[in-house]
C-alpha positions in Angstrom: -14.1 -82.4 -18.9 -14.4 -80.9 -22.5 -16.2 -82.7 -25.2 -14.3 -83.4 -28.6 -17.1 -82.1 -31.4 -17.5 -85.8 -32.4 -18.7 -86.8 -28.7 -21.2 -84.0 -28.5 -23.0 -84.6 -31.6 -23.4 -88.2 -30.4 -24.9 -87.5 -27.2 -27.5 -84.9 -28.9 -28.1 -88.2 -30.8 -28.7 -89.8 -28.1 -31.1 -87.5 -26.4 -33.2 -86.7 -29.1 -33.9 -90.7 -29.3 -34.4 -90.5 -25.9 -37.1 -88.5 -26.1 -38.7 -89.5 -28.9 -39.3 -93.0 -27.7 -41.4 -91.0 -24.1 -43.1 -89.0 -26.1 -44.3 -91.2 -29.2 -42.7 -88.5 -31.5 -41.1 -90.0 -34.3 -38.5 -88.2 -36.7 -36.8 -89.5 -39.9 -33.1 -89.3 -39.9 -33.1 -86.5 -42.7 -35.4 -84.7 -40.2 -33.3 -85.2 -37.3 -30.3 -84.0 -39.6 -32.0 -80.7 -40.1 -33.0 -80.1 -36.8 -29.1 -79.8 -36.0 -28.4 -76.9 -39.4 -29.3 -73.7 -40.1 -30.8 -73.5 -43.8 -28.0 -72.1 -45.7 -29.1 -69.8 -48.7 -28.5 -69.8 -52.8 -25.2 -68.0 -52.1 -24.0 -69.5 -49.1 -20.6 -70.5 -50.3 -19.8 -67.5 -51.6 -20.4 -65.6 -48.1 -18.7 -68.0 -46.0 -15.6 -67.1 -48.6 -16.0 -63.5 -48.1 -16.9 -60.5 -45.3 -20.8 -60.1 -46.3 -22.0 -57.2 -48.2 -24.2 -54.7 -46.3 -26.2 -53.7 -49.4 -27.1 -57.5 -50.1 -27.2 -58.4 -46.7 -29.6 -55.6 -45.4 -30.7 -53.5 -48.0 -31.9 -55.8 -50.2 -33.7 -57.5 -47.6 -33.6 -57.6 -44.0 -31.5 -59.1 -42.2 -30.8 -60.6 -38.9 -28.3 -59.5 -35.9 -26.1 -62.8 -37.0 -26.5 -61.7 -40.8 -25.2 -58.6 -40.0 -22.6 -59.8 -37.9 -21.1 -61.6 -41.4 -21.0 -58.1 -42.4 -18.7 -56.2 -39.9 -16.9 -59.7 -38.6 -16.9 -58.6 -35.2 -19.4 -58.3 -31.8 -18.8 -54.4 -31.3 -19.6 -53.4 -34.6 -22.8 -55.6 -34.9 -23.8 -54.2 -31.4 -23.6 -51.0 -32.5 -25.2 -51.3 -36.3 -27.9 -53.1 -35.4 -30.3 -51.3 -32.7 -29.7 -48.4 -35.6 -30.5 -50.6 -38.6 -33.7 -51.5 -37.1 -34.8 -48.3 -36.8 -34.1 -47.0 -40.5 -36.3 -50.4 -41.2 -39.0 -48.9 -38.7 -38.9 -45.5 -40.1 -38.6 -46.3 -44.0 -39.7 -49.8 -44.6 -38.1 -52.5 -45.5 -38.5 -52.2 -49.5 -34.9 -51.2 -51.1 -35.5 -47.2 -51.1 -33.1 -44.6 -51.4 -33.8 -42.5 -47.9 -33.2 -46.6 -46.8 -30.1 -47.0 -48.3 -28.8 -44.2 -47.0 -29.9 -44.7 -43.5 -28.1 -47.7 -43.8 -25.2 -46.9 -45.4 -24.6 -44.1 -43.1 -25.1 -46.2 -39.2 -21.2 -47.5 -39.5 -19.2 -44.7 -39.6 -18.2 -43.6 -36.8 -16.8 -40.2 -37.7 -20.0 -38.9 -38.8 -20.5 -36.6 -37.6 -17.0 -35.9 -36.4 -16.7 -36.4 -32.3 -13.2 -35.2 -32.0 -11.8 -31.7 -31.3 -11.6 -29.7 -34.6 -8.9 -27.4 -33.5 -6.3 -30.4 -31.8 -7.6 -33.4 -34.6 -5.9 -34.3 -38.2 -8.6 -36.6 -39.2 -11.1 -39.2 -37.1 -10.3 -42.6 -38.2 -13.4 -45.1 -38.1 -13.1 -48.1 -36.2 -15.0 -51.2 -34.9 -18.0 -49.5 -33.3 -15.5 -46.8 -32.0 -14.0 -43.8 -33.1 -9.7 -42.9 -33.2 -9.0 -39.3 -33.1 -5.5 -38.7 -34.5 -4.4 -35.2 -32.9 -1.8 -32.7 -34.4 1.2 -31.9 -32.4 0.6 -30.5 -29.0 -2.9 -31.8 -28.2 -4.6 -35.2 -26.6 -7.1 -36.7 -25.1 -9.3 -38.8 -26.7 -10.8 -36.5 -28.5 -7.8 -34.2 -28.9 -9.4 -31.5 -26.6 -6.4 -31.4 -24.1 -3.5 -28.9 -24.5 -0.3 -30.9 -23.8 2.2 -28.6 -21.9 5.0 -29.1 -23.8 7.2 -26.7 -20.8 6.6 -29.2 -18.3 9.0 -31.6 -19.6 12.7 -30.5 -20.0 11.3 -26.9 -20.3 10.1 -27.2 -23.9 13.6 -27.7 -24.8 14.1 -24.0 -24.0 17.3 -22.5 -23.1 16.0 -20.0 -20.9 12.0 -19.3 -20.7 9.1 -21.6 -21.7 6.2 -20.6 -22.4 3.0 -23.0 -23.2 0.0 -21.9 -25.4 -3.1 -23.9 -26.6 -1.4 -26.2 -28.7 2.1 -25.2 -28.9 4.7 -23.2 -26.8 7.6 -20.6 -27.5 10.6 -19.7 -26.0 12.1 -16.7 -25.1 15.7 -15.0 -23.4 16.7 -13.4 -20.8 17.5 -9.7 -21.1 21.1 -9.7 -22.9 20.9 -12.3 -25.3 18.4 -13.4 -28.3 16.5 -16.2 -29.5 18.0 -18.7 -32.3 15.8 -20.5 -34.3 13.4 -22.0 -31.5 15.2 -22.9 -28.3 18.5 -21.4 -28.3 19.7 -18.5 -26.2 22.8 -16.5 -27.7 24.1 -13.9 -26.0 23.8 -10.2 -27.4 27.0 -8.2 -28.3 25.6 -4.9 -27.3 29.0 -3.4 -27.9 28.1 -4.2 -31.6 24.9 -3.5 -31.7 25.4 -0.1 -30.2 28.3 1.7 -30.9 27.5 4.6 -28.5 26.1 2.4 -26.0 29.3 3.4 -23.5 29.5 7.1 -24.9 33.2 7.8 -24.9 34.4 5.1 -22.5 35.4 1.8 -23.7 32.8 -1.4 -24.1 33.2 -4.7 -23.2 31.2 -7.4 -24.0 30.1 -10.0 -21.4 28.0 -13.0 -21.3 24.3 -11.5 -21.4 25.4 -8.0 -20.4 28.1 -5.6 -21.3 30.3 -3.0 -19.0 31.7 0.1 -19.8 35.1 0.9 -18.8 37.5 4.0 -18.6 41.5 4.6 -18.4 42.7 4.2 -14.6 41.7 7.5 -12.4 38.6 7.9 -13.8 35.5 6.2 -13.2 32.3 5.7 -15.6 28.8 7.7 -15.1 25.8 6.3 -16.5 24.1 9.3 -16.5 26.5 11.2 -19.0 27.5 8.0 -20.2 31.6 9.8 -19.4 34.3 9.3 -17.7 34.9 11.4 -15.0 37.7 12.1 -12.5 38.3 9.7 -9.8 36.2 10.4 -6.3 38.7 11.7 -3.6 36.1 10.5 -1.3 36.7 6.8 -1.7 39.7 7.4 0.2 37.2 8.1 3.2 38.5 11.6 3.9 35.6 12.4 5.7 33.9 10.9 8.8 30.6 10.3 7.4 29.1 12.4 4.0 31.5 13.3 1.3 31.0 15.0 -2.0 33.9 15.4 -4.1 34.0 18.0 -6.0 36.6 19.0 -8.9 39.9 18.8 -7.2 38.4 18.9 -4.1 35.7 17.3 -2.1 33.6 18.6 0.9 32.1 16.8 4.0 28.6 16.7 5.5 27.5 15.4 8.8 24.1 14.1 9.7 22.6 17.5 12.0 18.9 14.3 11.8 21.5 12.6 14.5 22.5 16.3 16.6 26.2 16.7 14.0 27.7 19.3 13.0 31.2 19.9 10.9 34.5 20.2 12.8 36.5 23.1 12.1 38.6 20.8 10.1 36.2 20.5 7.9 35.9 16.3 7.9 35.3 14.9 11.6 32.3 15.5 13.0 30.6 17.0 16.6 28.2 16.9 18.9 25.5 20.1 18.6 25.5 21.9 21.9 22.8 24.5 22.9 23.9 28.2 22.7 20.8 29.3 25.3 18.9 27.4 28.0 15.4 27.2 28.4 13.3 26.5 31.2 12.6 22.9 30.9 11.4 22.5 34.0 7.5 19.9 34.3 4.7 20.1 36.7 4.2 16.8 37.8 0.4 17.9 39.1 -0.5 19.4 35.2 -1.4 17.4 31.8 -0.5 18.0 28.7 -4.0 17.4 26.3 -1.6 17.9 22.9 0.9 15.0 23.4 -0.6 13.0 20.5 -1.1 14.7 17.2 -2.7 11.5 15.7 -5.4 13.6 17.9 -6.8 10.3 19.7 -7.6 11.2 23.6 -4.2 11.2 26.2 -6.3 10.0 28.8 -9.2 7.0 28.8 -11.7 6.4 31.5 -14.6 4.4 32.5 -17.3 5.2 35.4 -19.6 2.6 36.9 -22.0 3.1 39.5 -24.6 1.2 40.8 -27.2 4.2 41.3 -27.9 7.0 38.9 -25.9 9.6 39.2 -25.3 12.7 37.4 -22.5 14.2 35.5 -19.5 16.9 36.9 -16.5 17.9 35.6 -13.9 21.0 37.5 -10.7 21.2 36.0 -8.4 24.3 35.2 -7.5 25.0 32.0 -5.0 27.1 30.5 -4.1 26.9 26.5 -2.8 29.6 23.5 -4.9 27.2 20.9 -7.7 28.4 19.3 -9.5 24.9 18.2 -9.0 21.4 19.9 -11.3 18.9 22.1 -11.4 18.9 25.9 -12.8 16.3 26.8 -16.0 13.6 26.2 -18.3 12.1 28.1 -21.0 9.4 27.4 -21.8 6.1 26.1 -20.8 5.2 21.9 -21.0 7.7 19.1 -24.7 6.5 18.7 -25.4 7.1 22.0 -25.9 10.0 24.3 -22.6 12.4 24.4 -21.2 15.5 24.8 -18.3 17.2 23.6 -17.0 20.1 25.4 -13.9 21.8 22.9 -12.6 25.1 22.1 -13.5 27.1 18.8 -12.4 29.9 17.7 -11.0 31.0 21.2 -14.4 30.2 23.0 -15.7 27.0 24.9 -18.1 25.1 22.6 -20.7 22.7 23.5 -22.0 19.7 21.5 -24.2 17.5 22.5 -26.4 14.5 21.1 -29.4 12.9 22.7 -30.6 9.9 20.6 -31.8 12.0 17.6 -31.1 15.3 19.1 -28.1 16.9 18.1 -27.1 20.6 19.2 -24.1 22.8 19.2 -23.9 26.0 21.4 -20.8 28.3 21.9 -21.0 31.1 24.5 -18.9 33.3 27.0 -15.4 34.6 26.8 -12.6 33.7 24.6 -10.6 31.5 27.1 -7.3 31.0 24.8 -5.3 33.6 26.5 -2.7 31.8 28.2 -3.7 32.3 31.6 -5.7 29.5 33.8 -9.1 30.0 34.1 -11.7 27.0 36.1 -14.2 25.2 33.9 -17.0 23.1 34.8 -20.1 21.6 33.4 -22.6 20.2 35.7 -25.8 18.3 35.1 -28.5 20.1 36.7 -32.1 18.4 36.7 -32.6 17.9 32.6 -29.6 20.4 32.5 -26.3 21.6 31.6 -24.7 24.4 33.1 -21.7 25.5 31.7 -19.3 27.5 33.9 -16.4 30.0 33.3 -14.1 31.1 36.3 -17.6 30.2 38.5 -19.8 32.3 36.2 -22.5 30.4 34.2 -22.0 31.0 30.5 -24.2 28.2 28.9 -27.5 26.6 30.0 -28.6 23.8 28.0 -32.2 21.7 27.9 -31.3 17.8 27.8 -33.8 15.5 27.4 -31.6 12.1 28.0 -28.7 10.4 30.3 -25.3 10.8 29.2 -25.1 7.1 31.5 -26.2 3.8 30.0 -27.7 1.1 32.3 -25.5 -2.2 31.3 -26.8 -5.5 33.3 -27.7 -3.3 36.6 -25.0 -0.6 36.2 -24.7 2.8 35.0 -21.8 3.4 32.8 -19.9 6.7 31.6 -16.9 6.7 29.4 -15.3 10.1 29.3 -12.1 10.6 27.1 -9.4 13.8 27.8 -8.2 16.0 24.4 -10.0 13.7 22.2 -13.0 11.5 21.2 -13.1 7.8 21.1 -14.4 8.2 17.7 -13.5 10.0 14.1 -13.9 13.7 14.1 -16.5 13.3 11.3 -18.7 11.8 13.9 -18.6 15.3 16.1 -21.9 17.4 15.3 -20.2 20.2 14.4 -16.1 19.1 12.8 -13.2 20.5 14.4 -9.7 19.6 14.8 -9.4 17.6 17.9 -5.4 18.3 18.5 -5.6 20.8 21.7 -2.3 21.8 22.6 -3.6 23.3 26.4 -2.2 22.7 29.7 -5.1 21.0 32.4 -5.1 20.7 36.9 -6.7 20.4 39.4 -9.5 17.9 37.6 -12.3 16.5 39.5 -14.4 14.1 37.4 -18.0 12.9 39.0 -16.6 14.7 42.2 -13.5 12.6 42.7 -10.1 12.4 41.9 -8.6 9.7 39.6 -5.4 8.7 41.4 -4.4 6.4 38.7 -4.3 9.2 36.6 -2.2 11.7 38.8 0.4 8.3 39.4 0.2 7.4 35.5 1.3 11.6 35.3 4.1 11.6 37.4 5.7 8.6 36.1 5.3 10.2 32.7 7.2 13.5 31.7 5.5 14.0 28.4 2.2 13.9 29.8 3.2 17.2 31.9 3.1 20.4 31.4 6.3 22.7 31.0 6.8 24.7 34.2 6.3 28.4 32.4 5.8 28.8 28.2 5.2 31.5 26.4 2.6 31.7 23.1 4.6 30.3 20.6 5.2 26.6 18.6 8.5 24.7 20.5 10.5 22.6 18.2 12.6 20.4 20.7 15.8 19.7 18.3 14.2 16.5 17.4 11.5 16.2 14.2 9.2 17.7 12.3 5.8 19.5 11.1 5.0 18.8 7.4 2.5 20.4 5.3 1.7 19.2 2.1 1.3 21.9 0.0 4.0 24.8 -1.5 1.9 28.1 -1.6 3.1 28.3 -5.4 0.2 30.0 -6.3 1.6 33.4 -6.7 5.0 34.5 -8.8 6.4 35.4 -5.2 7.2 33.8 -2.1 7.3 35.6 0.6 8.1 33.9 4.0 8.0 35.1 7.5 9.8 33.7 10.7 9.7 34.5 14.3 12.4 32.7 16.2 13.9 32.7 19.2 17.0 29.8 19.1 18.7 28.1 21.7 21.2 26.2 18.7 23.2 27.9 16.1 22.2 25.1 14.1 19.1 24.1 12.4 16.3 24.4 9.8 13.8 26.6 10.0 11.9 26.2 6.5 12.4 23.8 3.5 10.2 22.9 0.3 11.0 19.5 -0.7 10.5 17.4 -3.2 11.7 14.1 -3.6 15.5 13.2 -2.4 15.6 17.1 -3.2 15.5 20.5 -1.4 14.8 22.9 -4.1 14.6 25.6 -1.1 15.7 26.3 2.3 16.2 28.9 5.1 18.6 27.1 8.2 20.7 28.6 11.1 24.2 27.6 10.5 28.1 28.2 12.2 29.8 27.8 8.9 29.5 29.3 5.1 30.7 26.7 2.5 31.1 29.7 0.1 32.6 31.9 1.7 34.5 29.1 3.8 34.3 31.3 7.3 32.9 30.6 10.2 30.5 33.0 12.3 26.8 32.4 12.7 24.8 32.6 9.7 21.2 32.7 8.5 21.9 31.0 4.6 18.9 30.8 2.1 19.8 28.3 -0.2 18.5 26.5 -3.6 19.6 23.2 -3.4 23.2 22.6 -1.5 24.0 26.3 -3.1 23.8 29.4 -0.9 21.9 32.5 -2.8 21.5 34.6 0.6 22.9 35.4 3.5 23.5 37.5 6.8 25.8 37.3 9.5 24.4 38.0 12.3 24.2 36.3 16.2 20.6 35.0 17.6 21.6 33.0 21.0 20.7 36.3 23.0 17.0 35.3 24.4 15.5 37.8 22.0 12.9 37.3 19.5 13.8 37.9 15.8 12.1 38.2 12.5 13.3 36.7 9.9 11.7 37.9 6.1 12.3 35.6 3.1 11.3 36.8 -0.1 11.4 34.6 -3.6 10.5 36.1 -7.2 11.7 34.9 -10.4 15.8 35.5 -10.1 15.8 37.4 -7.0 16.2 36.1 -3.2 16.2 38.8 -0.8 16.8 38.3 3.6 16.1 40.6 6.1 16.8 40.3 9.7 15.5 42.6 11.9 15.1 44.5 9.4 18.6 44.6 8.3 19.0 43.3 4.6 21.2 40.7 4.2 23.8 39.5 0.8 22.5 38.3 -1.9 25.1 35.8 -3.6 25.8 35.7 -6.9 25.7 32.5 -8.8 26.8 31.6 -11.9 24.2 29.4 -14.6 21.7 29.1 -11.2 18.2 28.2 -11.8 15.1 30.1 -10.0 13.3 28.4 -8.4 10.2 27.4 -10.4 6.7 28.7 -7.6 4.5 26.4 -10.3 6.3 23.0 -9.1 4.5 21.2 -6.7 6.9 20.7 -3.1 6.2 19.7 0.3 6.4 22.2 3.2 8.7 21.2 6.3 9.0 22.9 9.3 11.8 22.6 12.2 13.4 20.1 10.1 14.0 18.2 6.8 13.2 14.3 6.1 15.3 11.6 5.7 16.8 13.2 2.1 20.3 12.9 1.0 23.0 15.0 3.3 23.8 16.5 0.7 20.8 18.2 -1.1 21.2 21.1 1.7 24.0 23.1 3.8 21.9 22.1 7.1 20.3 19.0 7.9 19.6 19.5 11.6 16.6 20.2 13.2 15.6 23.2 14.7 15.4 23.9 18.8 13.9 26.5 19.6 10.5 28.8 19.5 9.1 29.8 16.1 6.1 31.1 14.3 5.9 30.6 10.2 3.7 32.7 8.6 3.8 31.9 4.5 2.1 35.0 2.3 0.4 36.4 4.7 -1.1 32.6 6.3 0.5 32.1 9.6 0.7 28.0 9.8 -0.7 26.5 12.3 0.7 23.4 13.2 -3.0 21.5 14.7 -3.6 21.9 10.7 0.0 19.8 9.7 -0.4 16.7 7.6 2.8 15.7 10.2 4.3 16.6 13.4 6.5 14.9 16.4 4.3 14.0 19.2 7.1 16.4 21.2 6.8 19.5 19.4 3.7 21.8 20.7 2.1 23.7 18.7 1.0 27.2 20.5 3.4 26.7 24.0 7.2 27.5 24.0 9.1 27.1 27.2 10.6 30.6 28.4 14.0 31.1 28.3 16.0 29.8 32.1 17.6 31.9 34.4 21.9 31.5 34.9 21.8 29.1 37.7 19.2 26.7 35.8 21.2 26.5 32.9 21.2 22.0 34.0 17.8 22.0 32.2 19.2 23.2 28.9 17.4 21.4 26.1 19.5 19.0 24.2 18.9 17.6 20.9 17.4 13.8 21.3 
């Protein structure tokens, strides 16, 4: 129940009597009185009338926390003024001085010194023992320290793009119009603008773009910024490439795919061997140069549960004069060895824990004819063999086995290493393009291996070859370099084709062909069929000679490239040299890419020929025959130093076709 200011006054009365009258304390009623009011001061009317004054209150002489809450009129601001007052008191006395004044004066502002962001704030506003920042447009927070991302609502207001910065944002257009005042896109008449944006063809404004058009039977280039005749090719004359030309038009088909031009000059055929080769595999042989990533074609992995130590028998029979064949041990920091071929002779590396060695001995063994290999661990060791004489004896100190929880294990790899050649003691180029039989590893015979063979074609070996690189009709090597260092070019090419079609050499660069020497049925320039040899810059013919190849012969082809003058020889025989009008030599100091057998996937239309070479062929380029193990590039089918012989009449079923 709450007490009306009358009734509690009456029972303080009453208790104070109370008490008096237990405690024989007696009080007059004018004391009693007092007991119940504070003592009010001279100018006490004149305060209760008016919000105290601090320098009267406080300055002139010290007051207490409810004085100074007559002051400010409020709790927070008292709280706040007084812990502070009493401390200028403490520091500088109580006597009116100025460094006391000031100290006062100064405890109630808020704003000094300034909390709020000086970048985001107009002005701090002091308030009741707190602080108001007022913030400029774009920032808030209580301090005005946060950016306010203006973008995230309605995009700024932006037609197209927003943008926020530290206390703002911008807009900005998309490409084909422009910015009005702050948040309007309007599009751009770039017909205006640029007169000569269209060249001689007509331009037409549309909404943030423009097109540029031309009378009907002629169509717009961007390039020339003309218009030029209409393309008789949109009519699809032609069964796949078309290039018009003026008034006319001519048709290409993709040789990449095995095509070739019709004889009416728009349909498109199948390329069909002119001369059969002996295609014929030996199912009991493998082929250690299938991969040209040069990673081993064959992987195993001997356990045994006794020592035992290392054989290897196989026959070997290879034109290459560099290339692994075959390791044998644990891990590249473990014990190996490396048995390879370099420069024509078997080479031996070995490594032993710390010991590394290479040895090379006996004859050279890349002949082409089969000779029997094997390497034996003797005691501490290695005997080398050729055709059953020893040619190397080697002092191991080490097992090419490691013991692995009670079991000696061997990994041995075939025409490769299970590592990077820059591991290898001494570096070579692992690609071996050699023909192996009759293998006995650790005096057995893997049976996997001779099942995994037969069931595999491209692990075999061809039945007879001849010392030569094979293109198969299907991809080819790339070198990346142009052997522009010279003024002249000179290029030499020893072929033997079983197509009428193909390229034999091109420099490329880009979606361009700036030079290339192909086998080809037809001359665009001459518009007559017959086989040709063409030499041509670009999808222009500079050279020629007609002249037939399918005849099982070998035939040298000579190439030679300075400044303005292309000449051919064939056997010897010069060819024509073609005369044409406002041609450009070709610049030797350009940079190009070297392709070999074939050209990549460039336009149809950059060169007369686009199919790829079957055959046998050696490319020598001034005076550096190119050796294919050295390629940046090559198909996986072509091999580099064996070429199938040619096949007799009645085997003519194996003729190679294009894949």
């Amino acid at each position: 129940m709450l007490l009306t200011p009358g009734e509690f006054l009456s029972g303080c009365f009453f208790i104070l009597l109370c008490v008096a009258c237990s405690s024989q304390l007696s009080l007059s009623p004018e004391e009693a009185s007092q007991f119940l009011r504070r003592p009010k001061r001279a100018n006490q009317v004149f305060e209760e009338t008016k919000q105290g004054h601090l320098e009267r209150e406080c300055v002139e002489e010290r007051c207490t926390k409810e004085e100074a809450r007559e002051v400010f009129e409020n709790d927070p601001e008292t709280d706040y003024f007084y812990p502070k007052y009493l401390a200028c008191v403490e520091k500088f006395g109580e006597k009116k001085k100025g460094d006391l004044v000031t100290c006062v004066h100064n405890i109630p502002d808020q704003c000094s010194p300034n909390p709020c962001n000086h970048q985001g704030t107009v002005r701090c506003e002091d308030r009741k023992g707190e602080f108001l920042c007022h913030c400029f447009t774009g920032w808030t927070g209580l301090k005005c320290e946060e950016d306010v991302n203006e973008c995230s609502k309605g995009n700024g207001g932006c037609d197209h793009e927003c943008t926020n910065s530290m206390g703002s944002y911008h807009c900005s257009c998309h490409n084909g119009y422009a910015l009005s005042g702050h948040h309007t896109c309007l599009d751009i008449d770039e017909c205006e603008d640029s007169p000569d944006v269209c060249g001689t063809a007509q331009c037409r404004n549309l909404i943030g773009s423009y097109e540029c058009l031309c009378e009907t039977g002629y169509v717009y280039d961007n390039e020339t910024k003309t218009c030029q005749d209409v393309d008789e090719c949109e009519s699809r004359v032609c069964e796949e490439e078309c290039v018009n030309t003026p008034g006319s038009f001519r048709c290409f088909c993709d040789g990449r795919q095995g095509k070739k031009l019709r004889q009416d000059l728009r349909s498109c055929e199948s390329i069909e061997p002119c001369l059969a080769l002996d295609m014929k595999r030996n199912s009991r042989s493998l082929y250690l140069g299938r991969m040209f990533s040069g990673i081993p074609v064959v992987k195993l992995r001997f356990r045994r549960r006794v020592h035992t130590g290392f054989t290897a028998e196989f026959d070997l029979m290879t034109h290459d004069s560099e290339g692994v064949i075959f390791f044998a041990g644990g891990h590249l920091n473990s014990s190996w060895i490396v048995l390879a071929i370099h420069q024509g002779k078997l080479e031996l590396q070995l490594k032993y824990g710390a010991v590394s060695r290479v040895t090379s001995s006996g004859p050279l063994v890349n002949d082409g004819q089969w000779h029997k290999i094997s390497v034996e661990e003797q005691g501490r060791s290695l005997v080398i063999k050729i055709d059953k004489e020893a040619v190397m004896k080697i002092a191991v100190n080490g097992d090419l086995f490691t013991l692995k929880k009670g079991m000696h294990e061997l990994n041995l790899t075939v025409g490769g290493v299970p590592f990077k050649e820059d591991g290898l003691v001494n570096k070579v180029n692992p690609r071996l393009d050699a023909c192996m039989r009759d293998w006995r590893w650790l005096t057995g015979e893997d049976s996997s291996i001779q099942e995994t063979i037969r069931n595999n074609e491209r692990m075999q070996c061809y039945h007879s070859e001849d010392h030569s690189s094979f293109y198969p009709g299907h991809g080819f090597a790339y070198f990346n370099h142009s052997h522009g260092d010279t003024q002249t070019l000179s290029i030499q090419l020893t072929i033997r084709p079983t197509s009428t079609m193909g390229v034999l050499f091109a420099l490329v660069r880009q979606d361009h062909v700036p030079l290339s020497i192909s086998l080809s049925d037809y001359h665009s320039g001459k518009k007559a069929w017959n086989e040709y040899i063409l030499v041509s810059f670009g999808d222009v013919t500079v050279a020629s000679a007609a002249v037939s190849l399918c005849d099982s012969d070998t035939h040298t082809v000579n190439v030679t490239v300075s400044g303005n003058s292309t000449i051919l020889e064939v056997d010897g025989q010069q060819g024509m040299t073609e005369f044409v009008e406002n041609l450009e030599p070709l610049d030797l100091s350009s940079s190009y890419s070297t392709f070999i057998g074939g050209i990549p996937d460039v336009s149809l239309v950059s060169t007369p020929v686009s199919a790829f070479y079957t055959g046998c062929m050696d490319v020598t380029v001034n005076g550096q025959l190119l050796d294919l193990d050295e390629a940046q590039h090559k198909h996986n089918d072509i091999r580099s130093h064996a070429c199938p012989l040619v096949a007799q009449t009645s085997e003519s079923k194996n003729v190679i076709r294009a894949e």
